[in-house]
C-alpha positions as CSV (number, residue, x, y, z in Angstrom):
1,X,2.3,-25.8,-49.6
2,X,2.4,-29.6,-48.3
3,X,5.7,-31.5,-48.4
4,X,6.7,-35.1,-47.0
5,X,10.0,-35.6,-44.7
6,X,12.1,-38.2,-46.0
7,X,14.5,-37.8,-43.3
8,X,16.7,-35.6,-40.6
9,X,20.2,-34.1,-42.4
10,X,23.1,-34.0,-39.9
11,X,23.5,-31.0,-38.5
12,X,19.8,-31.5,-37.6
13,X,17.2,-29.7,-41.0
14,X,14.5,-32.3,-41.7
15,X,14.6,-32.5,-45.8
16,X,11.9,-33.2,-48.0
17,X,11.3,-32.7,-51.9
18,X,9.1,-30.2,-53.6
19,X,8.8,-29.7,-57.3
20,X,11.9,-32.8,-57.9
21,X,14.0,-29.4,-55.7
22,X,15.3,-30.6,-52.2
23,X,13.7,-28.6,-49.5
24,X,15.6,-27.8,-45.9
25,X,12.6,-27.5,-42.7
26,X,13.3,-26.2,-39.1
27,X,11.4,-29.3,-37.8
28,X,9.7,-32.7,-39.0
29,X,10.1,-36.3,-38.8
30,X,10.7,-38.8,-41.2
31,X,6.8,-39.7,-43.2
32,X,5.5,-36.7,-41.7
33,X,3.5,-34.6,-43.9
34,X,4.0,-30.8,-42.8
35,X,2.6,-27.7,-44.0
36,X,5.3,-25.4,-45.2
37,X,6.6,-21.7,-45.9
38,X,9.4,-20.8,-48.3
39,X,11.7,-18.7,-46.5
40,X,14.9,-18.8,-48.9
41,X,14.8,-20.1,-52.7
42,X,18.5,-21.3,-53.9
43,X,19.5,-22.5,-56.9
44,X,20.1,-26.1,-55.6
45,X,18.1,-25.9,-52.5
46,X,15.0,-23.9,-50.8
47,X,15.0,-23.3,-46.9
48,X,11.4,-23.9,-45.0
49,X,9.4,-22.9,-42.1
50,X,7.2,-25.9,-40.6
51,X,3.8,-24.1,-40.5
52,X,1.5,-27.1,-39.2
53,X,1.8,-31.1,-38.7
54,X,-0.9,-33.0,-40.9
55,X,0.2,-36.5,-39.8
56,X,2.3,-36.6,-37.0
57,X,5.0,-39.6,-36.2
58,X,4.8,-42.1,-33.7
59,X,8.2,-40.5,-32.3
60,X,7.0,-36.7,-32.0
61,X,6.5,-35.3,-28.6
62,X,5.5,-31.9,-27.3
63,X,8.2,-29.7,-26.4
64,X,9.0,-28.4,-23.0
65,X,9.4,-24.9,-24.1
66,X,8.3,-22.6,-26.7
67,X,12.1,-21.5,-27.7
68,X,13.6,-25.2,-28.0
69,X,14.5,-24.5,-31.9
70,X,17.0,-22.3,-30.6
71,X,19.0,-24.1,-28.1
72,X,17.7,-27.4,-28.1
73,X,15.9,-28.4,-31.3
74,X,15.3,-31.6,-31.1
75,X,13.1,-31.5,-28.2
76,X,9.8,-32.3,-30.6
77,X,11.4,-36.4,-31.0
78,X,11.5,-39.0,-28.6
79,X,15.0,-39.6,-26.4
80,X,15.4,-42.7,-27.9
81,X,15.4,-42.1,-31.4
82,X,17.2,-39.0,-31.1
83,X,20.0,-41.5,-30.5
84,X,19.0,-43.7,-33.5
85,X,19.1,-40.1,-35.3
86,X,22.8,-39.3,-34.7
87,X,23.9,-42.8,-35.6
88,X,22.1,-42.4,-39.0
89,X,24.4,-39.0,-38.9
90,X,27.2,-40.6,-38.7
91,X,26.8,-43.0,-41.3
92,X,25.2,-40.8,-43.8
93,X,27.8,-37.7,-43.1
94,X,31.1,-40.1,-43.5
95,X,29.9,-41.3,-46.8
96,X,29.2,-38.4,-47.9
97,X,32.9,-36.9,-46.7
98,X,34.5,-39.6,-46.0
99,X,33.4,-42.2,-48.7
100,X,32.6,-45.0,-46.5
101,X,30.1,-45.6,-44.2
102,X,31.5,-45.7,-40.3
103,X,29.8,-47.4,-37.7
104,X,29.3,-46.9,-34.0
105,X,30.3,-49.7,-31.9
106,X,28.0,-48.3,-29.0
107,X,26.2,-45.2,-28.1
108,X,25.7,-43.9,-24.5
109,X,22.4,-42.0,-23.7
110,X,22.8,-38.9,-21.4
111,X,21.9,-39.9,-17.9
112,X,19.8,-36.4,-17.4
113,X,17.5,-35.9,-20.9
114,X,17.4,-32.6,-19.5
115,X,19.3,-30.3,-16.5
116,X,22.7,-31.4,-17.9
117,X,24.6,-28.7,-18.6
118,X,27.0,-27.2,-17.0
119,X,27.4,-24.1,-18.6
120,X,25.7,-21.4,-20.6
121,X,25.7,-17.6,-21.8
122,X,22.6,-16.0,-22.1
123,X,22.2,-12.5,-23.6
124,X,20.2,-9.7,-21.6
125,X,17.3,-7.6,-23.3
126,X,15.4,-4.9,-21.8
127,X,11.6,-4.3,-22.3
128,X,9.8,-1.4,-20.4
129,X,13.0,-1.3,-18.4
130,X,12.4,-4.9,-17.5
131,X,15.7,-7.1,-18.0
132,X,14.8,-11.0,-19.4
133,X,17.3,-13.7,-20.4
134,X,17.3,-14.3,-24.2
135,X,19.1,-16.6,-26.7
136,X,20.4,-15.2,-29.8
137,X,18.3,-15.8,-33.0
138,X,20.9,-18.2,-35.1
139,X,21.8,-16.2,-38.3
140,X,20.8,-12.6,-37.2
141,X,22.8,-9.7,-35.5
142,X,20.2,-7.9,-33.6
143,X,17.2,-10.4,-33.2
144,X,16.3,-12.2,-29.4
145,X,13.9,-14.4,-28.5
146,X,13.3,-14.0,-24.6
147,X,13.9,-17.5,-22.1
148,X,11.3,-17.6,-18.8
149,X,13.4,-20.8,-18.2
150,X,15.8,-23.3,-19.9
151,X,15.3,-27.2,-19.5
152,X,18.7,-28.0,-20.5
153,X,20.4,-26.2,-17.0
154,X,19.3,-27.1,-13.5
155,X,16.2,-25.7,-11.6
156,X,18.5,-24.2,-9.3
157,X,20.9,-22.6,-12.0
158,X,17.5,-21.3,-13.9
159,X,16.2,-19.9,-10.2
160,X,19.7,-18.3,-9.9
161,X,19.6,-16.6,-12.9
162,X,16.4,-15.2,-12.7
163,X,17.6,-13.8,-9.2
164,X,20.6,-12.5,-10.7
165,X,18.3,-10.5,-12.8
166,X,16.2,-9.0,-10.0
167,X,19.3,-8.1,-8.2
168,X,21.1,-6.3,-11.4
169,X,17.9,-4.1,-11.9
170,X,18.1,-3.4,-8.1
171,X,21.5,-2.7,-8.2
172,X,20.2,0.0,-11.8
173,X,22.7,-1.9,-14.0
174,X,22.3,-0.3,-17.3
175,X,24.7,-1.8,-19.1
176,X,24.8,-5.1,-18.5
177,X,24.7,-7.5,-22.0
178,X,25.2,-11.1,-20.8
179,X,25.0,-13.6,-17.6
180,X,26.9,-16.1,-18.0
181,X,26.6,-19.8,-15.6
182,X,28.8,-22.4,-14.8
183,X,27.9,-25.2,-12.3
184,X,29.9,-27.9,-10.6
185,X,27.6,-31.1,-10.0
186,X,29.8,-32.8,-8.1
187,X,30.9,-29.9,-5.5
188,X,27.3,-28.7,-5.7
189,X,28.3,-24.8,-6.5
190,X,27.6,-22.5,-9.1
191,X,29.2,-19.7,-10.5
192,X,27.8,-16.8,-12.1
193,X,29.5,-13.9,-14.0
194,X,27.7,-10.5,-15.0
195,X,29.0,-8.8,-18.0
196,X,29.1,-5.5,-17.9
197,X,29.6,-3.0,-21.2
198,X,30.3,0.4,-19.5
199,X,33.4,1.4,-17.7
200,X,31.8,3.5,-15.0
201,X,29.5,0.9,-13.7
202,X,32.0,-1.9,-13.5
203,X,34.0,0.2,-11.2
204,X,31.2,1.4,-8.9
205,X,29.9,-2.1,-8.2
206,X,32.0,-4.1,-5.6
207,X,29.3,-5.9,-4.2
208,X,26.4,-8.3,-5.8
209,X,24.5,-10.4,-2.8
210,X,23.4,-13.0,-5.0
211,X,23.0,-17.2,-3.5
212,X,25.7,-18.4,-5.7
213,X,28.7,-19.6,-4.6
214,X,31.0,-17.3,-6.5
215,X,29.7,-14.1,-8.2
216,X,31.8,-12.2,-10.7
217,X,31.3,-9.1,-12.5
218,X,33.2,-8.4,-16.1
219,X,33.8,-5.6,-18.4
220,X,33.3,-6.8,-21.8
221,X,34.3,-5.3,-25.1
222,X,30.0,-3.7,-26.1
223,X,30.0,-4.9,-30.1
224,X,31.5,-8.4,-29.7
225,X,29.5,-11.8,-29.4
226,X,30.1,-13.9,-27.7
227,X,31.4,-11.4,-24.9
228,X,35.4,-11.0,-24.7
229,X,35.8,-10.0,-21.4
230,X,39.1,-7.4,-21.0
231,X,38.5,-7.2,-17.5
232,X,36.9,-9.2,-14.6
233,X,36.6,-8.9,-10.8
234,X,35.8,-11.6,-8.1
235,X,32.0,-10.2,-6.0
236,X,32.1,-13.3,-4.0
237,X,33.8,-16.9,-3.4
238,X,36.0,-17.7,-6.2
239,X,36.8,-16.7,-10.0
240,X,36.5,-20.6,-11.1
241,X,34.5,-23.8,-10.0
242,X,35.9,-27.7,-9.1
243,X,34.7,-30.7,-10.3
244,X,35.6,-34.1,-9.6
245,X,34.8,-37.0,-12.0
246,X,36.1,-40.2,-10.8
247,X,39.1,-39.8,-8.6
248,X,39.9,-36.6,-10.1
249,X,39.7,-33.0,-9.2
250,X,39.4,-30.2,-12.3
251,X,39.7,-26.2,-11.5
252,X,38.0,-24.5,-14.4
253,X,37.8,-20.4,-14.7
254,X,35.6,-18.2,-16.6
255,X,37.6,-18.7,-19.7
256,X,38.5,-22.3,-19.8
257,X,36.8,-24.9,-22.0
258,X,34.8,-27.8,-20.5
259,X,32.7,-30.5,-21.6
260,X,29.4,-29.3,-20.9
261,X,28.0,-32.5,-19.9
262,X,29.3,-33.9,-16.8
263,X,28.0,-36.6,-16.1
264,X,29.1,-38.6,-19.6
265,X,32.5,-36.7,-19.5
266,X,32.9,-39.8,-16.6
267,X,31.8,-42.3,-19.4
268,X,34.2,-40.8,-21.6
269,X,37.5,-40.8,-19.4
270,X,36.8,-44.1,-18.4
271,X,36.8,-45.3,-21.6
272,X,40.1,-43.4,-22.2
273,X,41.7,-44.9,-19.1
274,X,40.1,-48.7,-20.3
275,X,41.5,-48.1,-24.4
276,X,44.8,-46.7,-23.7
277,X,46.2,-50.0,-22.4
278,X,49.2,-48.2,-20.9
279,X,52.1,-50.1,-19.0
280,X,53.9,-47.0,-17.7
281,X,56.4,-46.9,-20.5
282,X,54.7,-44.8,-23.2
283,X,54.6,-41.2,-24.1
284,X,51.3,-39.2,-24.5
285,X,50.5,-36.0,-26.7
286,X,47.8,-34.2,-25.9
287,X,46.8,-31.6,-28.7
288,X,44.6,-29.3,-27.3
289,X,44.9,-30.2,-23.9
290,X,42.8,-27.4,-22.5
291,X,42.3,-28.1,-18.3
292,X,43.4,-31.5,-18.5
293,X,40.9,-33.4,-18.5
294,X,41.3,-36.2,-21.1
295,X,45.0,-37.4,-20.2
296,X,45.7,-36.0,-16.4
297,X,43.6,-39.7,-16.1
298,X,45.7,-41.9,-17.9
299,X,49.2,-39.4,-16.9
300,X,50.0,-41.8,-14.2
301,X,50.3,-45.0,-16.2
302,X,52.3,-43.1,-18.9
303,X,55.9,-42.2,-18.7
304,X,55.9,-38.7,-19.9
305,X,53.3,-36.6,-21.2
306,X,52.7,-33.7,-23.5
307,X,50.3,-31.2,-23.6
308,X,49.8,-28.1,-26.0
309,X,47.3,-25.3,-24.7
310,X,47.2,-21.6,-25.5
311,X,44.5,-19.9,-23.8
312,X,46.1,-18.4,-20.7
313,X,43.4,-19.3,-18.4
314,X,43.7,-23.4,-19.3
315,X,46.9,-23.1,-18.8
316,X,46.9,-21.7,-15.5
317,X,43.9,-24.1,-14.6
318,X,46.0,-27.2,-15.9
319,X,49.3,-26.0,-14.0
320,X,46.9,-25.8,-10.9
321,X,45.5,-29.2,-11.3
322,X,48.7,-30.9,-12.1
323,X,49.3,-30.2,-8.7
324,X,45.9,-30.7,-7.0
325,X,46.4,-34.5,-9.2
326,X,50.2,-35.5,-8.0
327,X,51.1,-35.7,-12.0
328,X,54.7,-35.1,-11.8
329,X,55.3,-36.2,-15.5
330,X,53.6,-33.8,-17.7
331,X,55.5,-30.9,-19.8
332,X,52.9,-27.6,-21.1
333,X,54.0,-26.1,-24.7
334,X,52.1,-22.8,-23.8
335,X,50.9,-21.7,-27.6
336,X,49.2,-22.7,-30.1
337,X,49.5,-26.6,-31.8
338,X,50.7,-25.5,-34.8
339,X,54.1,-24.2,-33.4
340,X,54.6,-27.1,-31.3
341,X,53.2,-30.5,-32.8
342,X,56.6,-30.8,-34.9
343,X,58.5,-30.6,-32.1
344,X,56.7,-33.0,-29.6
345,X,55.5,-35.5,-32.5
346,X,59.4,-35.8,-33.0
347,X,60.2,-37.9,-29.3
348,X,58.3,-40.8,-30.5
349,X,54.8,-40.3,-29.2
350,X,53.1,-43.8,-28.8
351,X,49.7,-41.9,-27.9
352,X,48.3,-38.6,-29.4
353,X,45.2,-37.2,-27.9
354,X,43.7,-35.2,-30.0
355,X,40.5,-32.7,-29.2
356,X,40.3,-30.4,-31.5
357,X,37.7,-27.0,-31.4
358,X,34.8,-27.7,-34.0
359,X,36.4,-26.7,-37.0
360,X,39.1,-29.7,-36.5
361,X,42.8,-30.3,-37.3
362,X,44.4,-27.6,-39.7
363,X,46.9,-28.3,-42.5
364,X,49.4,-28.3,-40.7
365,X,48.6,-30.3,-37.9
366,X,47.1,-33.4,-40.5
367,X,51.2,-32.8,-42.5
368,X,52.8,-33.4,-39.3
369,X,50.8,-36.5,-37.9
370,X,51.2,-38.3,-41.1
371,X,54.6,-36.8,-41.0
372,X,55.6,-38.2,-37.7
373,X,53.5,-41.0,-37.2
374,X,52.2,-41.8,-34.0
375,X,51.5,-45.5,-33.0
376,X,48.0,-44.3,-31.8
377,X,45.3,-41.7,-32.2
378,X,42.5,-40.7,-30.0
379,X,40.0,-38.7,-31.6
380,X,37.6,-36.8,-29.8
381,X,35.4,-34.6,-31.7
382,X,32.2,-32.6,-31.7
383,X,31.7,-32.4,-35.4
384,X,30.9,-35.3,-37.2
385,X,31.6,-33.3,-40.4
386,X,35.2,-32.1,-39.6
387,X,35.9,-35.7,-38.5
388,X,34.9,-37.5,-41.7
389,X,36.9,-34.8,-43.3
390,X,40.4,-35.4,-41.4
391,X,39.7,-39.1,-41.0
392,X,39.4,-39.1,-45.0
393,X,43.5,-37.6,-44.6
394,X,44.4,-40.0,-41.7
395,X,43.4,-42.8,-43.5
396,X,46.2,-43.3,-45.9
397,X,48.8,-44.2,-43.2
398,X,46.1,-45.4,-40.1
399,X,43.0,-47.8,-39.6
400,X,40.2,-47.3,-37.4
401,X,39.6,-49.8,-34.7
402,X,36.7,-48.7,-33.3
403,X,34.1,-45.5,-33.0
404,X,32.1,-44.5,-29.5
405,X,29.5,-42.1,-29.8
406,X,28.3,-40.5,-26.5
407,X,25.1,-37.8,-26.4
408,X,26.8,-34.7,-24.6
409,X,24.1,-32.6,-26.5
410,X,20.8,-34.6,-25.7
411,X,18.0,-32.8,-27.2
412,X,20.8,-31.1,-30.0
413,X,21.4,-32.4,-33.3
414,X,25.1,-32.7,-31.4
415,X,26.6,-35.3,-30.3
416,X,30.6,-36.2,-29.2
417,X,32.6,-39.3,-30.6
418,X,35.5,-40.8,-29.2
419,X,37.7,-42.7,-32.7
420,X,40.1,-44.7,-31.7
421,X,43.2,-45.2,-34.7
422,X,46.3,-47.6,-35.4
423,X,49.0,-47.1,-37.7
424,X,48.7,-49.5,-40.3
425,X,51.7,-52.3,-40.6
């Protein structure tokens, strides 16, 4: 079966049209003509397996690795219009949700196309008694597809992790599920954490000579994914890394959210510190405020700020870099937004920060915005989707001024926008 690709659908399937019935594809490029297998028929919709490229684009390129439509997908199409792609996402996904067509005023390019992340779980398999590094098959409980090496982390993080295996099968580590790896590119350490399923093995190991910095070992619960670790212990150095981006210093543990791409998280806070036009008299929310890093930068120009986190190991990071920061001004609601936006939205807040997990604002944190009204909004968000969605309810009482995009997830269909709002007269 031979089908044409009229273009790329955000989150990242390439559609085409077969029989007058749209078609979803793995892969493919806008003009290309693929050769295709039905996986799925719906009623609306099919879903489809690129078998072969007849006539490939001028913007296909060979992939670095044989797994890339698992982590990193669009690894087949040229950097540049990648970039082109998620501004056509943009536009295309807030009229669809939205109903009106939102432009980017600039997008930044990732300054590493590859060896950017800072931090990644990988699943462990066993063939023959031989441990390998796999992804999980998206859509599948019990499928793995095994990883020699991955482009998107650093040749010494990938080196590290294949020692880490060597040394658990030394070490006869049955039980062990996932690796997890976090790296600090500005302190030039690296952090790995071993998780462990079974009771007796966790307590028997007190020692892992691996060449990280900091080694830990966790016991996780065995039938959850991702891994929920219920207890952890530090092997060696430290149970979190540091990383400084401009002049400032974030601790973050084993728990705690980060942006995964440091080197545009500078792009982004500097931006923050350049839009917020502070003159030391304003108050600051900061939904979702995590470790810190989006208003600790701009905390000293403000009067007073507030931040709402509930995961215990943010909080504890953000208490510790408070400190390491001299911010003197900030108060921590320790729970969850919904209990406490009320409450802070009430002193008059003249900035809200808001960086919500994927699935964006609830409910009840959209009632009480529009409820409250802050004088300004910024909007930081991973899904263009669930931003068109709670622009579409912020829009009766606020106008955008302007819309950064920034590619955090180079080689992803991904990519992280910064949406900066007024309250309307």
């Amino acid at each position: 079966m031979k089908v044409r690709i009229e273009k790329i659908v955000y989150p990242g399937k390439s559609l085409a049209y077969y029989n007058n019935k749209v078609v979803f594809l793995d892969e493919g490029l806008p003009q290309e003509e693929v050769e295709i297998k039905i996986l799925k028929e719906k009623k609306n919709f099919s879903e489809a397996q690129v078998l072969k490229i007849i006539s490939k684009s001028a913007y296909r390129k060979n992939p670095l690795c044989k797994h890339f439509k698992i982590c990193s997908k669009f690894q087949y199409i040229e950097y540049t219009q990648q970039l082109k792609i998620k501004e056509f996402f943009l536009k295309e996904t807030s009229q669809r949700i939205f109903k009106r067509e939102l432009n980017a005023s600039k997008i930044l390019a990732s300054p590493l196309e590859f060896r950017y992340r800072n931090k990644g779980i990988f699943s462990v398999i066993y063939e023959k008694n031989t441990p390998f590094l796999a992804y999980h098959i998206p859509n599948t409980f019990k499928e793995f597809i095994k990883i020699d090496e991955c482009y998107l982390f650093s040749e010494r993080a990938n080196k590290i992790l294949k020692e880490t295996l060597n040394k658990t099968q030394i070490y006869n580590l049955k039980s062990i599920k996932n690796i997890e790896v976090r790296e600090s590119f500005s302190q030039k350490n690296i952090l790995i954490n071993i998780y462990l399923k079974d009771k007796k093995e966790f307590d028997a190991i007190n020692k892992l000579n691996i060449n990280a910095e900091n080694v830990l070992l966790s016991l996780t619960h065995p039938k959850l994914n991702p891994p929920q670790i219920l207890e952890y212990k530090v092997l060696k150095g430290k149970d979190f890394i540091e990383e400084k981006i401009l002049n400032f210093y974030f601790r973050v543990s084993i728990s705690s959210f980060f942006q995964i791409n440091t080197f545009l998280l500078t792009e982004l806070l500097s931006d923050i510190i350049k839009y917020s036009e502070l003159t030391g008299k304003e108050k600051i929310a900061d939904f979702y405020c995590g470790v810190g890093a989006l208003s600790i930068p701009i905390s000293k120009k403000a009067y007073k700020i507030f931040g709402i986190e509930s995961e215990y190991s943010a909080i504890r990071d953000l208490k510790y870099n408070l400190i390491k920061n001299s911010v003197y001004n900030y108060t921590i609601a320790e729970g969850k937004v919904e209990d406490f936006c009320d409450y802070i939205l009430n002193k008059g807040i003249d900035l809200l920060i808001l960086d919500p997990p994927r699935t964006g604002l609830t409910n009840k944190v959209l009632k009480s915005i529009l409820k409250f009204l802050p004088k300004r909004i910024f909007y930081i968000a991973c899904d263009l989707a669930t931003l068109s969605r709670d622009l579409k309810v912020l829009d009766s009482h606020y106008k955008i001024k302007d819309i950064f995009l920034y590619d955090f997830f180079a080689q992803t269909p991904y990519v992280e926008s910064f949406v900066i709002l007024e309250r309307k007269v």
